[in-house]
C-alpha positions in Angstrom: 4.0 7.8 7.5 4.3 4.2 8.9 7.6 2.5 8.6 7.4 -0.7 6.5 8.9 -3.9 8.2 10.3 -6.5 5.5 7.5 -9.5 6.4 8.2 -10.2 2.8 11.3 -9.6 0.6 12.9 -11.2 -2.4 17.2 -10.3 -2.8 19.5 -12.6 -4.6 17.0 -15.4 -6.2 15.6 -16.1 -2.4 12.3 -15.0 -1.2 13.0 -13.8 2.3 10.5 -13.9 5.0 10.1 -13.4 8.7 9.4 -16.2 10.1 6.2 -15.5 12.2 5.9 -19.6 13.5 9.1 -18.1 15.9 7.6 -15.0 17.1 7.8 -13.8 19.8 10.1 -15.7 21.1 12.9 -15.1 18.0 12.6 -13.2 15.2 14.6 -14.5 12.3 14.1 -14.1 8.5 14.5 -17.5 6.8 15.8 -17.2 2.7 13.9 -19.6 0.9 15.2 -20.8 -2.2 13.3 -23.2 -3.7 9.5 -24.1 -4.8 8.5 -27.0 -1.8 10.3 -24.1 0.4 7.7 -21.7 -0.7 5.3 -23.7 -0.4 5.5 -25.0 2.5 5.9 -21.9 4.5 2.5 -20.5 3.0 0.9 -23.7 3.7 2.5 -23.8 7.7 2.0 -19.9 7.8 5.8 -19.3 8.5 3.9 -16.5 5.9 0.7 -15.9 6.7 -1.7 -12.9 6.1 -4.0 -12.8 2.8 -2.0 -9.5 1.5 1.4 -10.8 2.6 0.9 -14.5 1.0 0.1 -12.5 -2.0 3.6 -11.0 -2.4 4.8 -14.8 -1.1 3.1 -15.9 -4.2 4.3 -13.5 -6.5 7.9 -13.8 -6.0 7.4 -17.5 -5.2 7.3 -17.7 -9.0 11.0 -16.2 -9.3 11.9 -19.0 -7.1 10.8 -21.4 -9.2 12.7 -19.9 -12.4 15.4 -19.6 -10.0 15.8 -22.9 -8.8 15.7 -24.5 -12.3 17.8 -22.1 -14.0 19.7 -19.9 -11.5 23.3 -20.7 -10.1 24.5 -20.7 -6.5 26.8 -17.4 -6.1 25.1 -16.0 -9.5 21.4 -15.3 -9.0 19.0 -14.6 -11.8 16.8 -12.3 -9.9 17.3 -9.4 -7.8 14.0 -7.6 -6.6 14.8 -3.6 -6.1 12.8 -3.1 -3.0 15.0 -3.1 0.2 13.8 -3.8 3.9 12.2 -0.7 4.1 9.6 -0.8 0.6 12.5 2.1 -1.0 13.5 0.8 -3.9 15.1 1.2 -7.6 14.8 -0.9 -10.3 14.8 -4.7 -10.3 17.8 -6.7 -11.6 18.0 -9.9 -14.1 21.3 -11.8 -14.9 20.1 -14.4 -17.2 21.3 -17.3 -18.8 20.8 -17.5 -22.7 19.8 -21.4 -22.5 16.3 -21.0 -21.4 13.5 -22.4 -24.3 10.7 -20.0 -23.9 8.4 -23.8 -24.0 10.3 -24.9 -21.3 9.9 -21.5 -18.7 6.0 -21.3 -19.3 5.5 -24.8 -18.4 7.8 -24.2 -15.2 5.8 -21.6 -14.3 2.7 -22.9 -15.2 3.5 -25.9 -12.7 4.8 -23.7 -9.9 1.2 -21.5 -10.1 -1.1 -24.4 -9.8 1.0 -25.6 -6.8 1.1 -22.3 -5.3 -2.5 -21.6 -5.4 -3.4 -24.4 -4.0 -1.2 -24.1 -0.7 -4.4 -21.4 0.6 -7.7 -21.7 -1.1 -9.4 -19.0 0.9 -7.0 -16.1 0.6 -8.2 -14.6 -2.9 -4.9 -12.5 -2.5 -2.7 -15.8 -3.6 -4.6 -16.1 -6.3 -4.8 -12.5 -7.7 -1.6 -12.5 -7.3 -0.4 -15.3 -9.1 -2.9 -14.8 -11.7 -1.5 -11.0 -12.3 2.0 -12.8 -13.0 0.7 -15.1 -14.8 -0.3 -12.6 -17.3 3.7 -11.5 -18.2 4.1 -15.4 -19.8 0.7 -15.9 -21.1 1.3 -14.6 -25.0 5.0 -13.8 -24.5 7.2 -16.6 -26.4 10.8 -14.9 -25.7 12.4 -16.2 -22.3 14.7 -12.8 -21.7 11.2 -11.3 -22.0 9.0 -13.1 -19.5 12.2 -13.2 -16.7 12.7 -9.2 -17.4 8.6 -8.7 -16.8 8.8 -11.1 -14.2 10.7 -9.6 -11.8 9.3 -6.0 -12.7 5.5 -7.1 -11.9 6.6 -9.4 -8.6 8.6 -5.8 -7.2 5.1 -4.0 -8.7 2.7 -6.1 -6.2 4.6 -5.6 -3.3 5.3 -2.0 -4.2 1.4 -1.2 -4.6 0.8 -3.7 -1.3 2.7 -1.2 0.8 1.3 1.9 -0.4 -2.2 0.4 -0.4 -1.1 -0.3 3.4 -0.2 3.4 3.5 -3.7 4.9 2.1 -5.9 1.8 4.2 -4.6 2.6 7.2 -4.7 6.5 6.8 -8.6 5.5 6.1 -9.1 3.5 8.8 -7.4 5.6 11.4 -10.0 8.6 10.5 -12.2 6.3 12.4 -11.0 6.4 15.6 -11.0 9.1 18.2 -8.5 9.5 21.2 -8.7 7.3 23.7 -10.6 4.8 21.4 -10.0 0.8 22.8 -10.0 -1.6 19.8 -10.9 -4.9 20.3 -8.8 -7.0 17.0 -9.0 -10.9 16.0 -6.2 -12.7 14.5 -3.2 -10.5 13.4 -3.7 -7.5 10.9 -0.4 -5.8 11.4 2.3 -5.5 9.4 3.0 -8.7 9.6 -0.3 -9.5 7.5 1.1 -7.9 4.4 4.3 -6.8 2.6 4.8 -4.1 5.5 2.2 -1.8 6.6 -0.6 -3.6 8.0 -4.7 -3.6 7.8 -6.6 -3.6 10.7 -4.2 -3.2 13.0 -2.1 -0.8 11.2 -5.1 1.4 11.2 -4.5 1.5 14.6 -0.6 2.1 14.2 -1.5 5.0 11.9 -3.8 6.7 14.3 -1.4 6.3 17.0 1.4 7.8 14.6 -0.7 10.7 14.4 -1.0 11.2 18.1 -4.0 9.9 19.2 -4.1 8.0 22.3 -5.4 4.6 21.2 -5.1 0.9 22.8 -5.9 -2.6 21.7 -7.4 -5.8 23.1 -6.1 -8.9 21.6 -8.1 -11.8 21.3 -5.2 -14.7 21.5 -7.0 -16.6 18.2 -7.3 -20.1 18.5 -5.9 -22.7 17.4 -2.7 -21.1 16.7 -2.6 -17.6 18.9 -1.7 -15.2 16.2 -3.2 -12.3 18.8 -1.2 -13.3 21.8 2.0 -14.1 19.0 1.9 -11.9 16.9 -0.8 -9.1 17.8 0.7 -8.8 21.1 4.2 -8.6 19.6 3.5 -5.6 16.8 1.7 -3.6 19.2 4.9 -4.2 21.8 7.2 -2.8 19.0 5.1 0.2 18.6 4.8 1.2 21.8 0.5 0.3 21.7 -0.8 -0.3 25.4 -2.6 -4.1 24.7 -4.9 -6.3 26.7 -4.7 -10.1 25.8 -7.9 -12.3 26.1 -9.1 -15.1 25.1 -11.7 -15.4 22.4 -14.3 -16.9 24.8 -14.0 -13.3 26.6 -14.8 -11.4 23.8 -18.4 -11.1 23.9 -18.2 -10.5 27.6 -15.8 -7.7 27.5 -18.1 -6.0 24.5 -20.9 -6.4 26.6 -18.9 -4.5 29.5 -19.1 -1.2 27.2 -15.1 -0.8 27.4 -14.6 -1.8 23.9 -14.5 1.3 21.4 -14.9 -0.5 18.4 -14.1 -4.0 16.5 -11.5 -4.0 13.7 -10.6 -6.9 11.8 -8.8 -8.0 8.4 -10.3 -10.0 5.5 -8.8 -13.2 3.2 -11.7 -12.9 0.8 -14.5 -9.9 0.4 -17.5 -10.8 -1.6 -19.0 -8.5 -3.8 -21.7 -7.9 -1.6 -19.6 -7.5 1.5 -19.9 -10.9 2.8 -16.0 -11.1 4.3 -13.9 -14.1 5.3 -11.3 -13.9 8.2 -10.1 -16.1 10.6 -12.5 -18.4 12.5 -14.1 -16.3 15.6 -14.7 -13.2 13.4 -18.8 -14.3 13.0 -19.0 -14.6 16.4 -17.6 -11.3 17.1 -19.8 -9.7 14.7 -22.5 -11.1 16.2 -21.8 -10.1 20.0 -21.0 -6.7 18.7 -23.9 -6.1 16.9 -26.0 -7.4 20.4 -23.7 -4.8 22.5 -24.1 -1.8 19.7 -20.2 -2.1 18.5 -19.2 -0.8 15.5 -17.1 -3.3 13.4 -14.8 -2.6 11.0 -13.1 -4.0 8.0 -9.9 -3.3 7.2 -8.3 -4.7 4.0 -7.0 -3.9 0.8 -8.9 -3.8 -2.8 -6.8 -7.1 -3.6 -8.9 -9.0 -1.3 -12.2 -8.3 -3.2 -13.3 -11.2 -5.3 -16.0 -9.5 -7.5 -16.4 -13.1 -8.6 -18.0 -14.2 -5.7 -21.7 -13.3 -5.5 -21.9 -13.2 -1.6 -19.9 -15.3 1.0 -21.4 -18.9 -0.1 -19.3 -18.8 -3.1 -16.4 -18.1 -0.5 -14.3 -21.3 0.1 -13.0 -22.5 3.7 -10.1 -23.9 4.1 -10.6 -26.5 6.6 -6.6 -27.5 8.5 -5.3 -30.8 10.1 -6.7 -31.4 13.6 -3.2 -31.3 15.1 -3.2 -27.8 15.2 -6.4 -27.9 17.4 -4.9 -31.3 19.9 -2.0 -30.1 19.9 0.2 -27.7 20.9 3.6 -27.6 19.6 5.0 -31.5 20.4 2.5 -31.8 23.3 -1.3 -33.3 22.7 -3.3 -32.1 25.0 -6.4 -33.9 24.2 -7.2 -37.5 23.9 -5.2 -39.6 20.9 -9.2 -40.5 19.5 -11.0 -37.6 19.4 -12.0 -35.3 16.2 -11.7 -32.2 15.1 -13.6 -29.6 13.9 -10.8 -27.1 12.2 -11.9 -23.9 9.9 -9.4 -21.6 9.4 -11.8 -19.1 8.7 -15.6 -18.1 8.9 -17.6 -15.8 7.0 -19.4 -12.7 8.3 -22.7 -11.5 6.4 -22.1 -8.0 5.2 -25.4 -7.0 7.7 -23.4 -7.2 10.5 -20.3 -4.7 9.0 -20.8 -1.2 10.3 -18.2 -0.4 7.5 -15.6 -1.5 4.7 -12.3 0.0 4.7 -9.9 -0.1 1.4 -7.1 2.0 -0.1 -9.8 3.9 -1.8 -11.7 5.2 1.2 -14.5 4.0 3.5 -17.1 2.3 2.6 -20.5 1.8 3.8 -23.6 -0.5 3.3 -25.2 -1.2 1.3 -21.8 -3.3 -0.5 -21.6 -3.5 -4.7 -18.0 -3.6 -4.9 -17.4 -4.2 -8.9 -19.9 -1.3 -9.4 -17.1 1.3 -9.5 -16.2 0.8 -5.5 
């Protein structure tokens, strides 16, 4: 069984995070402890990963409560997961001065703002909308705190063993000596501890299979060569860095077993979003006669959305793309064209991996899937 890391934690009224804008160079957990906190790490991607973001969201919501209410030295909250994803039962120390009125409307202003940090990730949403359900016809305050806490430890509980059963899933699809090309990072990173994608690859590896990876660095913001690179370092996975404009070239050389990649938003027809560059592998691995892969869990199907036209894009500042770090690196004047993700047509998916097994065309997720 994979070993969770704590991406995402919540201990004393603080939601606790590694902070992957530091990786590789430190790793350091950063305790936030109030709402802009929140936010602003899920907007900067201090927390990123659809799945992981998720679980940001979730307990983002305690913050809130926390911050309003809470006292330093005597925390309301206390989640009962540890680092590891063991865990007991969650803890509330609550004041007897909320007004019921008063915490719904709290919370009702820390959902809207936390939504909207990351439109494309339907995992933020879900999320928040699944908490969001405690407070909705509840009018006693010891009530909603008590359910609040429970169903926050609940979605990061079912996150990691949804990362457990993916991964199993996905790792029946590779062989020994199998090379997988990823995109972005889909480790554990990605989610409250296990992985997608790339844990697939962890999990097949755990169970003795020879595997390695190629990394595509992922522009603008090299989550491969960050973070990709890192993970697979830390469990002892042989990995090849490129750049994304050698992707299609090195599936066109026949070295590349298969593609992998995560998903911020599956349509119910299989349409997927990721991070910008995954059409375009797709596409080249379709050309070369790659299988690709989907890796992501149930949470990240939006039955809602007909096929990936209803999908929204996030579209992010042009810094990120004329700059790196402090230093521009392109002229003060000049646009920028910025998605954060793309959207694959489900034609081009050789298969859809979830918690509940793999999946193949044609897509109808909602129809019992």
């Amino acid at each position: 069984m994979l070993k969770a890391i704590p991406t995402v934690r919540f201990s004393r009224g603080r939601l606790r995070i590694i902070d992957q804008t530091l990786l590789p160079g430190r790793y350091e957990v950063a305790a936030l402890g109030d709402l802009d906190a929140v936010c602003d790490a899920i907007a900067r991607l201090r927390v990123r990963g659809a799945p992981a973001i998720g679980v940001a969201g979730a307990y983002g919501l305690l913050v809130a409560v926390e911050e309003k209410w809470g006292h330093t030295g005597s925390p309301m909250f206390d989640s009962g997961i540890d680092d590891a994803g063991d865990g007991s039962a969650p803890k509330l120390d609550m004041p007897g001065a909320i007004e019921a009125d008063e915490l719904v409307a709290t919370l009702n202003r820390a959902s809207e703002r936390i939504v909207a940090t990351r439109p494309t990730a339907v995992n933020l949403g879900w999320a928040v909308s699944r908490m969001s359900a405690v407070w909705r016809d509840e009018r006693d305050a010891h009530a909603i705190c008590r359910r609040l806490i429970a169903e926050a430890d609940a979605i990061l509980r079912e996150d990691l063993e949804m990362g457990r059963a993916m991964t199993t899933h996905g790792a029946s699809l590779l062989s020994d000596g199998d090379r997988v090309l990823t995109h972005c990072n889909t480790g554990a990173l990605a989610t409250g501890g296990i992985g997608t994608a790339l844990g697939a690859v962890f999990a097949a590896s755990a169970s003795g299979a020879k595997v390695s990876v190629f990394a595509d660095e992922t522009r603008p913001l090299l989550q491969g060569a960050r973070l990709t690179a890192w993970e697979c370092r830390e469990r002892g996975i042989p990995v090849t860095l490129l750049v994304d404009g050698a992707a299609a070239s090195l599936l066109s050389s026949g070295d590349v077993s298969c593609v992998m990649v995560g998903a911020d938003r599956v349509a119910r027809n299989g349409d997927t979003a990721n991070k910008v560059g995954t059409l375009g592998l797709a596409l080249a691995a379709r050309r070369f006669g790659v299988p690709f892969y989907v890796v992501a869990p149930s949470s990240s199907v939006d039955v809602l959305s007909r096929d990936g036209a209803a999908i929204p894009v996030e579209h992010r500042a042009a810094r990120e793309v004329t700059h790196m770090g402090a230093e521009a690196f392109a002229p003060g004047d000049v646009g920028a064209y910025n998605p954060a993700f793309d959207v694959t047509p489900a034609d081009l998916i050789t298969a859809i991996v979830t918690e509940k097994g793999v999946h193949r065309p044609p897509f109808r997720f909602g129809e019992g899937a």
